[in-house]
Backbone as CSV, one residue per row, in Angstrom:
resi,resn,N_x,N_y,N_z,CA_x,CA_y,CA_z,C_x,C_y,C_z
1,UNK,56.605,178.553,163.187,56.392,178.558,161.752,56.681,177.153,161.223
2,UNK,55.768,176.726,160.126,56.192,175.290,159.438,56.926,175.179,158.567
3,UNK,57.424,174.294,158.001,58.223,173.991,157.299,57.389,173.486,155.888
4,UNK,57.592,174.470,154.561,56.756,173.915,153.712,57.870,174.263,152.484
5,UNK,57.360,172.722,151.277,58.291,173.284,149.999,57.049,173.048,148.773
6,UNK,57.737,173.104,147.771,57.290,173.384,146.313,57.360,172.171,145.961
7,UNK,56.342,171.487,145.350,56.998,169.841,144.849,56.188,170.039,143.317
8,UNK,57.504,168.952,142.479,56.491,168.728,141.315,56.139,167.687,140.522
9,UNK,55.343,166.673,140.093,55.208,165.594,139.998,55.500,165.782,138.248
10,UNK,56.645,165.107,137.926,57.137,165.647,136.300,57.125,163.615,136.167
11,UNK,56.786,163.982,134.853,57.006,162.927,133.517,57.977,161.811,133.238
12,UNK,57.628,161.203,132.276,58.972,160.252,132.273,59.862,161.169,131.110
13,UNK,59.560,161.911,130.531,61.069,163.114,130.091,60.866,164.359,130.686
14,UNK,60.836,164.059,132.206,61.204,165.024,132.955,60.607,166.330,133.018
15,UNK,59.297,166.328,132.665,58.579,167.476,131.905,57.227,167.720,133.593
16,UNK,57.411,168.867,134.402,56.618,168.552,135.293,55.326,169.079,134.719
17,UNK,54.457,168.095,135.834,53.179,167.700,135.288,51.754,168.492,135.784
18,UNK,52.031,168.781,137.091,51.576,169.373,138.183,52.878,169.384,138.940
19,UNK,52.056,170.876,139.704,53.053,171.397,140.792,52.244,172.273,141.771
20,UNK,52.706,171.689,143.097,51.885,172.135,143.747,52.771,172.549,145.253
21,UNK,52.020,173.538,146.653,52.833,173.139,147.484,52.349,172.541,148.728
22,UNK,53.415,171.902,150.165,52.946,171.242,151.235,53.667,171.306,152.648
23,UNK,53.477,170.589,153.341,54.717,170.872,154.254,54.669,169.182,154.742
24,UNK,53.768,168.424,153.872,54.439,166.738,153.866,55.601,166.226,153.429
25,UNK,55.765,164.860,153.534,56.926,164.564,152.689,56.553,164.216,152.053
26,UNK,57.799,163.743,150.765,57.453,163.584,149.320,56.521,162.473,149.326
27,UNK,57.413,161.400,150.089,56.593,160.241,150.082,55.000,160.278,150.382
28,UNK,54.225,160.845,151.370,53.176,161.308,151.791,52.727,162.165,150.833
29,UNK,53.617,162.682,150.118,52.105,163.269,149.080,52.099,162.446,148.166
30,UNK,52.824,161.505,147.480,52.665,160.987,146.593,51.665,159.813,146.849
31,UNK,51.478,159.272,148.015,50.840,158.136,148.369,49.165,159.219,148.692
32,UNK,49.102,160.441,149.129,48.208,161.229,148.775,47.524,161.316,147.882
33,UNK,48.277,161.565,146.356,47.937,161.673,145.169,47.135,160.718,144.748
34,UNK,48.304,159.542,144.728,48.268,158.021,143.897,46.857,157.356,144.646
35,UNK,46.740,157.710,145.587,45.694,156.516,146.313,44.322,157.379,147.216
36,UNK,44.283,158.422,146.532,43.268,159.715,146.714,41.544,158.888,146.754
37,UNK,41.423,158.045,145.573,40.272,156.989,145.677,39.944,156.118,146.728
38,UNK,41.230,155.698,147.507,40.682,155.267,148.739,40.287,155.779,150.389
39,UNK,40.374,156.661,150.130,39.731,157.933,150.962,37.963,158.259,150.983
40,UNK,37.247,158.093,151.970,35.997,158.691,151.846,36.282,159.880,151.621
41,UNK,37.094,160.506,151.972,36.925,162.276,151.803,38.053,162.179,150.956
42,UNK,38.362,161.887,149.864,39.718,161.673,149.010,38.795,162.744,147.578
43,UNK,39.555,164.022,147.361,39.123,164.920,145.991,40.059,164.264,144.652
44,UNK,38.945,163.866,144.097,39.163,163.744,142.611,39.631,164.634,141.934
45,UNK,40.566,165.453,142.479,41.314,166.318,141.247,41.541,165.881,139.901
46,UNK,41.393,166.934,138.754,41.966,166.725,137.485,43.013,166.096,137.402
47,UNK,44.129,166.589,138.061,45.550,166.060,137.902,45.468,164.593,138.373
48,UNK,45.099,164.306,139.770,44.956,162.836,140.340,44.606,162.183,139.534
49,UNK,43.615,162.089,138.815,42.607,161.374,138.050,43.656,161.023,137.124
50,UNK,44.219,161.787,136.241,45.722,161.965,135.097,46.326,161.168,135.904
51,UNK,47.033,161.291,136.560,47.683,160.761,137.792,48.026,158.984,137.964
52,UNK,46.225,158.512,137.946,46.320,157.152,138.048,46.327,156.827,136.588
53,UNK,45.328,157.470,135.782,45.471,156.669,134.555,46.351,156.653,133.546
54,UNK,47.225,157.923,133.917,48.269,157.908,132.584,49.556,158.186,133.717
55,UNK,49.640,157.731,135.036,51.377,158.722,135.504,51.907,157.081,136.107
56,UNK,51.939,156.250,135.835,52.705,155.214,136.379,53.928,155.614,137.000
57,UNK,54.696,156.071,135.653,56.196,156.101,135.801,56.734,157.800,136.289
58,UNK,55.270,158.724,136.649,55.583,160.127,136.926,56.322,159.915,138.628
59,UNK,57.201,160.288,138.546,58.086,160.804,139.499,57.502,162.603,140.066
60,UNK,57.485,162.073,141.956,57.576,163.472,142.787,58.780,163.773,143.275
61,UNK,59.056,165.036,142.929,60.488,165.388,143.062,60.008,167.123,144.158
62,UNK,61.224,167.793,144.678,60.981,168.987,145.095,61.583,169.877,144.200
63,UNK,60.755,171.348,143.944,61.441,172.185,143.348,61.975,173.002,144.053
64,UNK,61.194,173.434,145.261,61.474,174.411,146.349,61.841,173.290,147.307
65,UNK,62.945,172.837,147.778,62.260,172.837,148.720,61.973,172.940,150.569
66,UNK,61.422,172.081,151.406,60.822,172.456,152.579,61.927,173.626,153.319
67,UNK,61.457,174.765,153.523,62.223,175.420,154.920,60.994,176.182,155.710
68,UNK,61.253,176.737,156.572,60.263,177.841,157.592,59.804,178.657,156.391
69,UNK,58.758,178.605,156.301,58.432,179.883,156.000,56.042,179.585,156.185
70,UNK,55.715,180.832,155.754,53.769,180.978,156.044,53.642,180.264,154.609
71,UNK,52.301,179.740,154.847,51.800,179.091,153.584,51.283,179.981,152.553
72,UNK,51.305,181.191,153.047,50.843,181.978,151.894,52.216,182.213,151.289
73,UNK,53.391,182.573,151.891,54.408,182.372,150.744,55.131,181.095,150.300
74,UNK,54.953,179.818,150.443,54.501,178.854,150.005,53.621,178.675,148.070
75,UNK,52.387,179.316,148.848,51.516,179.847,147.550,52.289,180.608,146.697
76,UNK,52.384,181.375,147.086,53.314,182.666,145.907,54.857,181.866,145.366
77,UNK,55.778,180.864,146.017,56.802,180.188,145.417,56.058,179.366,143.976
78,UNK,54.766,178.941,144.830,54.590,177.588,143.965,53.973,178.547,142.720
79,UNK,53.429,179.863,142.718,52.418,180.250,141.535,53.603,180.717,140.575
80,UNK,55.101,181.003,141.319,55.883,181.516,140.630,56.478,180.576,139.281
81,UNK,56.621,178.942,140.404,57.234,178.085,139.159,55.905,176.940,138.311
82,UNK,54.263,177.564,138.826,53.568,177.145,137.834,53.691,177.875,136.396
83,UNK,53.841,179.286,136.731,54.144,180.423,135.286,54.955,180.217,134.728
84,UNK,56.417,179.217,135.587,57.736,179.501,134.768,57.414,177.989,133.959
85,UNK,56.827,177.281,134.594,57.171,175.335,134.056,56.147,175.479,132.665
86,UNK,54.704,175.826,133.431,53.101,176.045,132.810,52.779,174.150,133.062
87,UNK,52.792,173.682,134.019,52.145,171.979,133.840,51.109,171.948,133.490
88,UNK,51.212,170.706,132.712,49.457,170.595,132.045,48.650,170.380,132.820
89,UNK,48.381,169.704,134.195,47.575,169.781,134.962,47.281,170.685,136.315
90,UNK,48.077,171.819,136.132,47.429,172.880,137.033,46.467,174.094,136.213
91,UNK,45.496,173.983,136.998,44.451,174.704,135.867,44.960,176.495,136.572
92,UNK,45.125,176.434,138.166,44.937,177.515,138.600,46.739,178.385,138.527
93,UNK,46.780,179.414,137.456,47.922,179.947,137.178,48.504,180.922,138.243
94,UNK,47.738,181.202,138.969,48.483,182.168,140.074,47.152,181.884,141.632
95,UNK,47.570,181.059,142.542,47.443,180.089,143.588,47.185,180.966,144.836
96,UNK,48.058,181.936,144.643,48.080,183.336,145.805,48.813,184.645,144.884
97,UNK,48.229,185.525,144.790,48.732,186.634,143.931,49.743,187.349,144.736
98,UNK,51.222,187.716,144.975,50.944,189.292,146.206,50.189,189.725,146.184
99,UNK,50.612,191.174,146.894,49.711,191.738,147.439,50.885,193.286,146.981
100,UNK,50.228,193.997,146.400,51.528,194.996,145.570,51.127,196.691,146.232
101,UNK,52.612,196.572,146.866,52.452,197.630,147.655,53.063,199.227,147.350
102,UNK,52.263,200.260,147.818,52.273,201.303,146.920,53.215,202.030,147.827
């Protein structure tokens, strides 16, 4: 099993911005994010795009973060603290739903 956490790239008053999850390090996603344009296969996400032109001073921090666990609960940590934060640049509010058992 991998090792994955919750990260969230918050503001200069600390306000996160996007949040997303991985099983990189911080450093590696942030150099992910920040430099996504120099990639032939690099996605122009909404947030990235925000990212370069307005996040200079945005700090990646972990909310969860990395231990063992499947990327689908991974998904379900991270959809938990997109609902609780709401960042302006995650469009998608629930990432992996459970699965609700009868």
């Amino acid at each position: 099993m991998k090792e994955y956490g919750v990260y969230g790239c918050k503001d200069e008053n600390n306000k996160p911005m996007y949040i997303g999850h991985s099983g990189l390090s911080l450093k590696q996603l942030e150099c992910n994010h920040r430099n996504y344009f120099k990639y032939v296969d690099g996605v122009a996400l909404y947030f990235r795009r925000k990212l370069v032109k307005n996040g200079e001073k945005w700090v990646f921090g972990w909310l969860h973060p990395p231990e063992k666990m499947t990327k689908k609960n991974a998904k379900i940590i991270e959809g938990k603290c997109i609902r609780q934060f709401n960042p302006k640049y995650n469009i998608d509010r629930y990432p992996e739903k459970p699965k609700k058992y009868k």
